[in-house]
C-alpha positions as CSV (number, residue, x, y, z in Angstrom):
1,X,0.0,0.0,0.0
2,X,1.8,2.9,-0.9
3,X,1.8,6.2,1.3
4,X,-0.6,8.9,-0.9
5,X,-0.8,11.3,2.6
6,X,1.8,12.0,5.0
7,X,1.5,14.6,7.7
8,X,4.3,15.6,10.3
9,X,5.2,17.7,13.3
10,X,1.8,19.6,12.8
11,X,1.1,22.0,15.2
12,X,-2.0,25.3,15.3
13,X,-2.2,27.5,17.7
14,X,-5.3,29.8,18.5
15,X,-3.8,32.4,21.0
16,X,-2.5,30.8,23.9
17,X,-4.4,27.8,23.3
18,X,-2.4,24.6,21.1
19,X,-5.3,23.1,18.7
20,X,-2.5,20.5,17.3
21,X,0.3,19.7,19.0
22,X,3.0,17.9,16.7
23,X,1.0,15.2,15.5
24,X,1.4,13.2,12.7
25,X,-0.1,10.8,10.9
26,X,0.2,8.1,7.4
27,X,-2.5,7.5,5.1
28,X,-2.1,5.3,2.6
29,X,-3.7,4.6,-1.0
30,X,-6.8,2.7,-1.3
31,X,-7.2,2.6,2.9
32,X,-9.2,3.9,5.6
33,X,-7.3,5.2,8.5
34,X,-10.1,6.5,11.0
35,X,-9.7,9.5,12.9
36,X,-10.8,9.5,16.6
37,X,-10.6,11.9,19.9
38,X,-13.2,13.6,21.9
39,X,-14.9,17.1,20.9
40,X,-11.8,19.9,21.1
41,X,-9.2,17.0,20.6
42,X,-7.8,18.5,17.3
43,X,-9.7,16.4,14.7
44,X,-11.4,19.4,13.2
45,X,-8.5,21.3,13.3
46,X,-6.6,19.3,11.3
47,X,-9.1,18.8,8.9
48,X,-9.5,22.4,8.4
49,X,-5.8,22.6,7.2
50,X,-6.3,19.4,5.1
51,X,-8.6,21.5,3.4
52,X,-6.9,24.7,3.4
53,X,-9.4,26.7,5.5
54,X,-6.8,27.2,8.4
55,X,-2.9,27.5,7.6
56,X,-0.5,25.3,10.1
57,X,2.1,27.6,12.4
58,X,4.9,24.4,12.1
59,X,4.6,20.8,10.3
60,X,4.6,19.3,6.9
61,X,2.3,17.7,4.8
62,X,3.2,15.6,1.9
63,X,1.3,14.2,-1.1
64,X,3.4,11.3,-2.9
65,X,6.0,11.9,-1.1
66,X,6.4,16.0,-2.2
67,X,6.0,18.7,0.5
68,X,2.8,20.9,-0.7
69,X,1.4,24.2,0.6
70,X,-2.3,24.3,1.1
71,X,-3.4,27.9,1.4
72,X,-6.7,27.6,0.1
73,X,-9.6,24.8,-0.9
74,X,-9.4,25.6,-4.4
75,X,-5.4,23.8,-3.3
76,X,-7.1,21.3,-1.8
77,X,-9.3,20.5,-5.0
78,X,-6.4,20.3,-7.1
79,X,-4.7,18.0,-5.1
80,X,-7.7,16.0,-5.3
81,X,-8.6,16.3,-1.6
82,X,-12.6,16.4,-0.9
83,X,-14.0,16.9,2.6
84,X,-17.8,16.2,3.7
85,X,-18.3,18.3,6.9
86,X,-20.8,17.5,9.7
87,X,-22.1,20.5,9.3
88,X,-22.7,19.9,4.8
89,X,-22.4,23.3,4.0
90,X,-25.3,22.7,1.5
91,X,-27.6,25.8,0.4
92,X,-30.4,25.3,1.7
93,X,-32.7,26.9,-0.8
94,X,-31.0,25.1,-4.3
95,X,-32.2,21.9,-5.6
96,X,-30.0,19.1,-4.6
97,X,-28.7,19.0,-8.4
98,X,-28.0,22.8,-8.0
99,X,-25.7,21.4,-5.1
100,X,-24.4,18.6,-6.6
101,X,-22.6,20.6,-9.2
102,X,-21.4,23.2,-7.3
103,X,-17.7,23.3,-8.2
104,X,-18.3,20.8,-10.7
105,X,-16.0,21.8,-13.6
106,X,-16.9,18.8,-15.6
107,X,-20.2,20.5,-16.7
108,X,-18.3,23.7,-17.6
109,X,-18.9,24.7,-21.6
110,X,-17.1,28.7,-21.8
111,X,-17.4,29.1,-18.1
112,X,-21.0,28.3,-18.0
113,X,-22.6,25.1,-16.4
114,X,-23.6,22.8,-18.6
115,X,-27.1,21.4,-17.2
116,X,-27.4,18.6,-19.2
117,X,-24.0,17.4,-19.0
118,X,-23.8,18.2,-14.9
119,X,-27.6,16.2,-14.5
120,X,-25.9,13.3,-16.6
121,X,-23.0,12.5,-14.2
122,X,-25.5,13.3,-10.9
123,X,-27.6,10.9,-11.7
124,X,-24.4,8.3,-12.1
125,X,-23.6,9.5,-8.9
126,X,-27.1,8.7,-6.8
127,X,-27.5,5.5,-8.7
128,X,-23.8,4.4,-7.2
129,X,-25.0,5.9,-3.9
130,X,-28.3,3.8,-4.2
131,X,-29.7,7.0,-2.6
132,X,-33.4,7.6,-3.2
133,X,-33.9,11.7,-2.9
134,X,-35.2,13.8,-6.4
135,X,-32.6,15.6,-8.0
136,X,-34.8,18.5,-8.2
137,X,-36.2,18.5,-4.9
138,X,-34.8,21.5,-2.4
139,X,-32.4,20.4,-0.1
140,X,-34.4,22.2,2.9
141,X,-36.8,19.7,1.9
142,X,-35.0,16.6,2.5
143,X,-34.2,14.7,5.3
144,X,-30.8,14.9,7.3
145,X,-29.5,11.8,5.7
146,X,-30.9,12.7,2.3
147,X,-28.7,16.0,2.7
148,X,-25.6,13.5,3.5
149,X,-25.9,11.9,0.6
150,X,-26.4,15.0,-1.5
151,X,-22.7,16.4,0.2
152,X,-21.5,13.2,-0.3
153,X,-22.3,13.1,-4.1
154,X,-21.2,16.4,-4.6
155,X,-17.6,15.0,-3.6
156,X,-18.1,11.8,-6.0
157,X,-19.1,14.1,-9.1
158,X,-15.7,15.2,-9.4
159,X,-13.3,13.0,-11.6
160,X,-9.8,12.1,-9.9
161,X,-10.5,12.3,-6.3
162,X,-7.7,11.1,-4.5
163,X,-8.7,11.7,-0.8
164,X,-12.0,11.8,0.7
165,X,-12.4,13.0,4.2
166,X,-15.8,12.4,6.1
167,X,-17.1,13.8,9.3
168,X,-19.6,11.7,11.3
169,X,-21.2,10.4,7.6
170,X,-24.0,8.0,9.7
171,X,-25.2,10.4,12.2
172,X,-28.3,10.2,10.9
173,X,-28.1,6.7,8.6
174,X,-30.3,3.9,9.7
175,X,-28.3,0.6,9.5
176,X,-29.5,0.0,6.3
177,X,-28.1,3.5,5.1
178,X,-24.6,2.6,7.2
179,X,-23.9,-0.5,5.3
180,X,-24.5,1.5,1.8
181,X,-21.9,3.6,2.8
182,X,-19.7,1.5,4.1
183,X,-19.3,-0.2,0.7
184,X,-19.7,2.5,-0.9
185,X,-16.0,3.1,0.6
186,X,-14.9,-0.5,-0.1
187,X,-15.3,1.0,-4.1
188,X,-13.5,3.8,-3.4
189,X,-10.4,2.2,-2.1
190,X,-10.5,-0.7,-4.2
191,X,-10.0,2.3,-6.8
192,X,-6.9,3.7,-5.2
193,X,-8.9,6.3,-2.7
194,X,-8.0,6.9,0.4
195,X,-10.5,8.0,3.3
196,X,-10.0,9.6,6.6
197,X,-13.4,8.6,8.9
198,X,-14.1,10.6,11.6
199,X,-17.0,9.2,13.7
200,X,-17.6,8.7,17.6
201,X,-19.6,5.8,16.8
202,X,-16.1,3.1,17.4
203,X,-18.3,0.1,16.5
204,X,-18.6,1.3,13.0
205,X,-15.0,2.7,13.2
206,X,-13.2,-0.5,14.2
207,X,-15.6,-2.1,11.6
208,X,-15.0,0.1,8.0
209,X,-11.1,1.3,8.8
210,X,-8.1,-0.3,8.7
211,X,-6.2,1.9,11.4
212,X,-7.4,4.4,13.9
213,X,-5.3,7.3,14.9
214,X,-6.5,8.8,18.4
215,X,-6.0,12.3,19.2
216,X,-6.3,14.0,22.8
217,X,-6.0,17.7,23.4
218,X,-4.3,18.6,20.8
219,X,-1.8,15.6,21.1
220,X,-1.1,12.6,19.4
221,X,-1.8,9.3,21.8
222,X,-1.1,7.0,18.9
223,X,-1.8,5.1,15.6
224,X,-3.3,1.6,16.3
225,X,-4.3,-1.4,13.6
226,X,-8.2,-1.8,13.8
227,X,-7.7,-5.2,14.0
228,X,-5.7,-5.1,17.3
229,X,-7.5,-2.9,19.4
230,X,-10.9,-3.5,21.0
231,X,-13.6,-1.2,21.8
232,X,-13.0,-0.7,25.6
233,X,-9.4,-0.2,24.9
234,X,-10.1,2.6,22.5
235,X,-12.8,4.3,24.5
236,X,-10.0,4.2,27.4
237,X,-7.3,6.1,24.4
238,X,-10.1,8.8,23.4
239,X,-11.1,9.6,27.0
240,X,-8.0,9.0,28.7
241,X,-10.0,6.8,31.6
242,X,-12.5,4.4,32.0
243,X,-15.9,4.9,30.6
244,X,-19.2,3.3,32.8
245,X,-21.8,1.6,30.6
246,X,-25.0,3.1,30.0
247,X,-27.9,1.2,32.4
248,X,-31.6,2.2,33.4
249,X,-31.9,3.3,36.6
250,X,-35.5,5.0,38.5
251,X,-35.1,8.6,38.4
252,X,-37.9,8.2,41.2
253,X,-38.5,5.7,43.4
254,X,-42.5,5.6,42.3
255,X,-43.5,3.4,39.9
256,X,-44.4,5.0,36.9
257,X,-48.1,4.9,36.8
258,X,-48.3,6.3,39.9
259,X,-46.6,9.0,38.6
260,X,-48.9,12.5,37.0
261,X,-48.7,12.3,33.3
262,X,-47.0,15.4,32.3
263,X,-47.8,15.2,28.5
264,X,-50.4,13.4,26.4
265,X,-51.0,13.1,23.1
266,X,-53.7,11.1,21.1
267,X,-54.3,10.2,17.9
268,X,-51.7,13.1,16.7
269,X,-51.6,13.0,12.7
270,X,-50.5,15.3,10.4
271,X,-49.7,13.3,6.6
272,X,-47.7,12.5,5.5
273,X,-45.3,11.1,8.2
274,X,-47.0,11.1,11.3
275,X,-50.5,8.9,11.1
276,X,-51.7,9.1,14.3
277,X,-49.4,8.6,17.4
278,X,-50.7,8.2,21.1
279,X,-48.5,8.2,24.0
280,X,-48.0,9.8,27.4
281,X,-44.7,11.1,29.4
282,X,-45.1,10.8,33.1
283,X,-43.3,13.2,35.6
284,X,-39.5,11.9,35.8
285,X,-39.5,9.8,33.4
286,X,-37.3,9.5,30.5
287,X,-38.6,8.4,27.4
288,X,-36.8,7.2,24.2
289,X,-38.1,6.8,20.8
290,X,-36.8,4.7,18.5
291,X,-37.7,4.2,15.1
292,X,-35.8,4.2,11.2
293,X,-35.5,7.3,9.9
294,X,-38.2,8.5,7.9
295,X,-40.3,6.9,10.8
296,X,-41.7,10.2,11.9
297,X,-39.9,10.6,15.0
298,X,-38.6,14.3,14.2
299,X,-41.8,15.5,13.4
300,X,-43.8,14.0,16.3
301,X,-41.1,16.1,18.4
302,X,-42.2,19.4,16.0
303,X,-45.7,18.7,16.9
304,X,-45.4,18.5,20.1
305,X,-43.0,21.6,20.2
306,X,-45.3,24.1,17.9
307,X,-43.0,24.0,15.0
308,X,-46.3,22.3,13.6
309,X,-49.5,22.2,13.3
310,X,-51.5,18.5,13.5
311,X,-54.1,18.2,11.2
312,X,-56.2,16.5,13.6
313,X,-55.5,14.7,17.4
314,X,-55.5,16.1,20.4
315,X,-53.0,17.1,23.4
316,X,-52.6,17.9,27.2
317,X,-50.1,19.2,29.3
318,X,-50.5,18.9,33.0
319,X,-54.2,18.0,32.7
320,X,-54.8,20.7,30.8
321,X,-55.3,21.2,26.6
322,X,-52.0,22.2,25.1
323,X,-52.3,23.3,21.7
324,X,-49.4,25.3,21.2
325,X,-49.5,27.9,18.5
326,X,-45.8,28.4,18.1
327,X,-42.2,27.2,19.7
328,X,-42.3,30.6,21.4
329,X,-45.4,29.5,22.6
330,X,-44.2,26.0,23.9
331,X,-41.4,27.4,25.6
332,X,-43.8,29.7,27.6
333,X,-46.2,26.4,28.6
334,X,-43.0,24.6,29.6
335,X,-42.0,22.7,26.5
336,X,-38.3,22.6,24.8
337,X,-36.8,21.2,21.9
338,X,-33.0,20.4,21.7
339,X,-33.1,20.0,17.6
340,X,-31.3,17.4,15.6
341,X,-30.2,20.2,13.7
342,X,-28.2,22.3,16.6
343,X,-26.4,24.3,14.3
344,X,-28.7,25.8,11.7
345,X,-31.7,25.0,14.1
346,X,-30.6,25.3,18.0
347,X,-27.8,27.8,17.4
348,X,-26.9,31.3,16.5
349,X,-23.2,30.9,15.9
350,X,-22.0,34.0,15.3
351,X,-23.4,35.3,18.8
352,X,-21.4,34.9,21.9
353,X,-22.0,31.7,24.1
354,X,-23.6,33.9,26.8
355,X,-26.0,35.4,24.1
356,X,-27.4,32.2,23.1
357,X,-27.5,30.4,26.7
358,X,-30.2,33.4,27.7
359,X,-32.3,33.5,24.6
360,X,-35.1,31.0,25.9
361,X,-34.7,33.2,29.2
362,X,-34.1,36.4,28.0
363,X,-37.3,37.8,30.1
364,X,-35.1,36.7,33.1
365,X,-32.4,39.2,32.4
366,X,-33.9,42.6,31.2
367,X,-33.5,45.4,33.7
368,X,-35.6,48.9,34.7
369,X,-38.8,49.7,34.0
370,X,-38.3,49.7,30.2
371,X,-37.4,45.7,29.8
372,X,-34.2,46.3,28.6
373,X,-31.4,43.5,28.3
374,X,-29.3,43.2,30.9
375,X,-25.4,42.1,28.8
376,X,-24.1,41.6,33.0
377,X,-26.8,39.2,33.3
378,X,-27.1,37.2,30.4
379,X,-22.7,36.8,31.1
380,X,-23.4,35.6,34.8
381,X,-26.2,33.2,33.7
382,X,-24.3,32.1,31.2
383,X,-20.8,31.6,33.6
384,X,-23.4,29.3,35.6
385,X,-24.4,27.5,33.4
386,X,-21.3,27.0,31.9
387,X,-19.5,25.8,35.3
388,X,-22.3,23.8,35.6
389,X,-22.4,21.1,32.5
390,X,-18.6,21.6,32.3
391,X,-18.9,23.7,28.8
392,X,-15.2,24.5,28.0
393,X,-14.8,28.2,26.9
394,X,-12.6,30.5,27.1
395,X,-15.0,32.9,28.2
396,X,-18.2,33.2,27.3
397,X,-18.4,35.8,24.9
398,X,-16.9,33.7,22.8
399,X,-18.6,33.0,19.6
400,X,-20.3,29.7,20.2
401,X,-19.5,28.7,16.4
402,X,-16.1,28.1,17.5
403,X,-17.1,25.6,20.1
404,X,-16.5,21.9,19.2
405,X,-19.7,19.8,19.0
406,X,-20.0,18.4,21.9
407,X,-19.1,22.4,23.9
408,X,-22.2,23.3,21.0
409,X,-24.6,20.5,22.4
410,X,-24.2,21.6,26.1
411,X,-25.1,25.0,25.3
412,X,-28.2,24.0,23.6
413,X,-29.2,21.7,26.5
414,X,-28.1,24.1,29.3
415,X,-30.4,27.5,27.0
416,X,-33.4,24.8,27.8
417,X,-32.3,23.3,31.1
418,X,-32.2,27.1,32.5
419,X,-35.6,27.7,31.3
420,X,-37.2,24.6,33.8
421,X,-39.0,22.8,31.1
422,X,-41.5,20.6,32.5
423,X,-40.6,18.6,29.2
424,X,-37.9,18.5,27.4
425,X,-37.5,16.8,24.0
426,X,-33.9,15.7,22.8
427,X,-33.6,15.3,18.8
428,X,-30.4,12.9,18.2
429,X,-28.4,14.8,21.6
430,X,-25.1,13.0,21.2
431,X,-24.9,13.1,16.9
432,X,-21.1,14.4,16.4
433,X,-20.5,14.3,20.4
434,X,-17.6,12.2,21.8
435,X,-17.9,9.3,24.2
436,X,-16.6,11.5,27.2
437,X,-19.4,14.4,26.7
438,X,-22.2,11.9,26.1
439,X,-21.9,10.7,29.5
440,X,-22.0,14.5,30.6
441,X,-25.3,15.1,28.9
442,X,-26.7,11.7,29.6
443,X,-25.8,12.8,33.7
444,X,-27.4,16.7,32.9
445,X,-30.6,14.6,31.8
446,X,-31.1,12.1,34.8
447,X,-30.7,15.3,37.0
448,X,-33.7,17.4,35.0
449,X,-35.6,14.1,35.1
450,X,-34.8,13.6,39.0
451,X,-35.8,17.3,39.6
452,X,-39.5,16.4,38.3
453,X,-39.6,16.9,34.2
454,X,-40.4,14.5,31.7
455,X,-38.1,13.7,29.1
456,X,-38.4,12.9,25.6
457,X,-34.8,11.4,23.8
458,X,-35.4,10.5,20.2
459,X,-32.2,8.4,18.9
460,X,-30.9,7.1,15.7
461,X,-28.2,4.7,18.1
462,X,-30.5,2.4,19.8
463,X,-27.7,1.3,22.2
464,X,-27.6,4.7,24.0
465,X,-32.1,4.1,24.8
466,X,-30.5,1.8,27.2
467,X,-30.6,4.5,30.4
468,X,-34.4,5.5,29.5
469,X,-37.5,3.8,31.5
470,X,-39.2,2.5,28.8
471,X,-39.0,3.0,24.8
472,X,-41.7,4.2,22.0
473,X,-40.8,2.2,18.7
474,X,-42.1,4.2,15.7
475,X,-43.0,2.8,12.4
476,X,-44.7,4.3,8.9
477,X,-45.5,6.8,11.3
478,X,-47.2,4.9,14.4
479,X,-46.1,4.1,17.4
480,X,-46.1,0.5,17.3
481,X,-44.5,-0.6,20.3
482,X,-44.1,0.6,23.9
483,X,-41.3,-1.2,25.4
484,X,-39.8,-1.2,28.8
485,X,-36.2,-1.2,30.1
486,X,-35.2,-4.7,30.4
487,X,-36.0,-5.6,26.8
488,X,-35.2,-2.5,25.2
489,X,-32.0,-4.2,23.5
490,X,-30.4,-2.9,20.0
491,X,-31.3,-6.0,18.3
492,X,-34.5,-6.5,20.0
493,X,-35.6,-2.6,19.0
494,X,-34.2,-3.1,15.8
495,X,-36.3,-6.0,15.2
496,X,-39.3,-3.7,15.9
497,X,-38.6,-1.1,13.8
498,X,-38.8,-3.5,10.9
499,X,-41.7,-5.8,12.2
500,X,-46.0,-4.9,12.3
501,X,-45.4,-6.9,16.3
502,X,-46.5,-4.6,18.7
503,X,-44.8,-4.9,22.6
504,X,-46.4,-3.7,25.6
C-alpha cells in the first residue's frame, strides 16, 4: 500500500491555546485510517488545514512523497482532496442538483454550467449511492441523511479524487443506510482512494477502517491497527479513563403509573409522516423513541414543540389542553426542543456563548422599567451554566460557532435546562458528540428528570435508549411498540422497527 498522505510535526495554535500539537499521521492509498478523539481534541483542526481553510504555524504535509502548501480549498481541489463536513455546507434553498454541481467543472462549456452534462453525471452519482432523494427537490426539503448523501455526491461528481475525508457520515443513517456507505468506501479504495473517517460511533469505526489514529488535546496518543484494538481499549485512548456503561436506573422511586402524566397526546396525525401517534410522558420519566428514519420521530417532536401544526389529534399538558401555537409558545407552557439540527436549528453561531445560553430566558435578564437586556446578566447566567455542565470556553463571549460539537450541544441543552422545562424533548443529543461528553449530557438529563420533568430522547443509536425507563418504537409513522427497560436491546428494538409486532 503505498503512502498517498503524510502529515508531520503539525502543530495550530489559536492564541495561547495549542489546537494540534506535533502530531502526525500516514495515510495510505486505497485505505481507511479512521480518525478518533473527543470534541476539542484536534480532529477538526486538522481537517480544516487538510482542506486549506486554516494555515498550520509548524509541520509538513506531503502528497506522494512531495511537500505541498495548502493555502486555500481551491489547493485542496487540485490536489484531489474532498471533505464532507458535519455540518454539509449545502444551500439550503437550491435543488439538490444545483448542489451537486457546485464546483463541478466537468459540466463547464465557456465558463457556463452545462445542465445537461452536470444532471448526466448526478444521476451516475445517486444511482452508485443507491440514494433515493429527487434531484430536483430542495435540499431544505430533505431529510438529514438525504442532505448526507447530496454532500457526499457532490464529492463523487468530481473526476480524480484522490482523498475523501468524512465527518460523522451515519449520524443520521439507519443501518440499512450505514452499510451503503460503508461499501460505498470498499469501491473507493478498491480504486486507489484513500479515506479519513471521523466518527464517535467506534463500533462502526473498528468495523469500515483499517487503522485508527487517536487524538487527545491537541496531542497525538497514537496510531493503532483496527484489527488489534478492541472497543474498551479505544474508548480508554479517546477519554484517557475508564468509561461506565449506560444502564436504566429509576429517576424516582414511584412506579411509573403512579406518577402525573406530564404530556399526552392522542391520535396526533399530520400526513404524510405522522399517522396518528398516542403516548404519554409521566413526571421523571425519561422516554426514548426509537424508530428508522423517515419513521416520523422528528416530526412528532415538532408537533409536540409548535414548530407544527396536526391536522387532527389532540394534546394535554398537565391536565390541561395544550395546543401550542408556536415554539415561542411552547417554551412559555414549559415545552423545549434540543433539535437534531443544533447548528442551523438550536444555534446562532455567530453570537457569543452567553448570548445564546439566555435566549429561551431572556425575560429573566432585562432590567428597569423599560425591559431592557441586561449584557451583566445574560454573562453571569451564562458563567453558571457553563461551570455547571462543564462547557469549555474561554470565556463566554466567545462565539459559540467556535465551540466543538460536543461544547455546542451543552449549550443547547443548558439554553433549555435554564428555562425549567417541565418537558424537554432531545432530537439525536449525542450526533457528532464524543464518548466522554455523552456521559456528561446523559448525567445533565437524569438530574432534569430527577428534579421532576419529563423527558423525551429521540435516537438514531438504539444502544444509547439503554438508560431510558421505557422506549416508544415508531413505524410508517405509528407508534407500534411501547417497550420497557429490560428488553429494550439494540437487536430487539431493531427487530421492531422493521416488524407490524406490537410490545407492551
Amino acid at each position: 500500500m503505498s503512502e498517498l498522505l503524510a502529515i508531520d510535526g503539525l502543530t495550530k495554535r489559536f492564541g495561547g491555546i495549542a489546537a494540534l500539537q506535533d502530531v502526525s499521521l500516514r495515510l495510505g492509498a486505497g485505505s481507511v485510517l479512521a480518525l478518533c478523539g473527543a470534541n476539542g481534541a484536534g480532529k477538526s483542526t486538522l481537517v480544516r488545514i487538510l482542506a486549506g481553510v486554516e494555515t498550520p504555524d509548524a509541520g509538513e504535509i506531503r502528497i506522494d512523497g512531495e511537500p505541498v502548501t495548502i493555502a486555500s480549498p481551491q489547493d485542496a481541489t487540485r490536489l484531489g482532496m474532498n471533505f464532507i463536513h458535519q455540518e454539509l455546507n449545502l444551500v439550503p434553498k437550491f435543488t439538490a442538483l444545483q448542489n451537486m454541481a457546485l464546483g463541478y467543472e466537468g459540466a463547464a462549456r465557456r465558463g457556463l454550467l452545462d445542465r445537461r452534462a452536470a444532471r448526466r453525471r448526478a444521476k451516475e452519482v445517486v444511482g452508485r449511492l443507491g440514494a433515493d432523494f429527487d434531484l430536483d427537490a430542495p435540499v431544505q426539503d430533505l431529510t438529514v441523511s438525504q442532505r448526507w448523501m447530496v454532500s457526499l455526491g457532490r464529492s463523487l461528481m468530481r473526476e480524480g479524487a484522490r482523498v475523501i475525508a468524512m465527518d460523522e457520515p451515519t449520524a443520521s443513517f439507519t443501518e440499512a443506510e450505514a452499510e451503503r456507505l460503508f461499501s460505498i468506501i470498499s469501491d473507493l479504495t478498491a480504486g486507489g482512494v484513500a479515506v479519513l473517517y471521523i466518527s464517535h460511533r467506534l463500533d462502526e469505526v473498528l468495523h469500515v477502517s483499517h487503522d485508527v489514529t487517536v487524538l487527545r488535546n491537541g496531542k497525538l496518543v497514537g496510531t493503532f491497527a483496527a484489527g488489534e484494538i478492541d472497543r474498551a481499549r479505544l474508548t480508554r485512548e479517546i477519554v484517557g479513563q475508564e468509561v461506565a456503561e449506560l444502564e436504566a436506573i429509576p429517576t424516582s422511586e414511584q412506579p411509573l403509573e403512579a406518577r402525573p402524566v406530564v404530556l399526552s397526546a392522542r391520535d396526533l396525525a399530520r400526513e404524510p409522516r405522522v399517522r396518528g401517534v398516542s403516548l404519554d410522558v409521566h413526571a421523571g420519566e425519561i422516554l426514548g423513541v426509537a424508530g428508522l428514519v423517515g419513521a416520523g420521530r422528528t416530526e412528532v417532536a415538532r408537533l409536540l414543540f409548535g414548530a407544527d401544526a396536526p391536522t387532527s389529534g389532540t394534546m394535554e399538558l398537565d391536565g390541561k389542553a395544550y395546543a401550542p401555537r408556536s415554539p415561542y409558545d411552547a417554551i412559555r407552557r414549559g415545552v423545549a426542543l434540543v433539535p437534531e439540527e443544533r447548528r442551523s436549528e438550536g444555534l446562532l453561531l455567530q453570537e457569543s456563548v452567553a448570548f445564546n445560553i439566555s435566549l429561551a430566558t431572556a425575560k429573566e435578564n432585562r432590567r428597569g422599567g423599560l425591559g431592557l437586556l441586561s449584557p451583566g446578566r445574560a454573562r453571569a447566567t451564562a458563567r453558571e451554566m457553563v461551570s455547571r455542565f462543564g462547557i469549555k470556553v474561554a470565556s463566554v463571549d466567545q462565539p459559540v460557532g467556535s465551540l466543538s460539537g460536543g461544547n455546542q450541544q451543552k449549550v443547547v441543552v443548558s439554553k433549555y435546562v435554564r428555562a425549567g422545562p417541565k418537558l424537554l424533548i432531545l432530537d439525536e443529543p449525542t450526533v457528532g458528540v464524543d464518548v466522554g461528553a455523552r456521559g456528561e449530557l446523559y448525567a445533565i438529563i437524569r438530574d432534569l428528570a430527577e428534579a421532576g420533568a419529563a423527558v423525551i430522547v429521540i435516537s438514531s443509536d438504539f444502544e444509547e435508549l439503554a438508560f431510558c425507563e421505557r422506549v416508544a418504537v415508531m413505524r410508517e409513522g405509528r407508534v407500534t411498540a411501547m417497550v420497557d427497560a429490560a428488553h429494550a436491546t439494540k437487536d430487539h428494538l431493531t427487530s421492531l422497527c422493521y416488524s407490524e409486532e406490537a410490545a407492551a
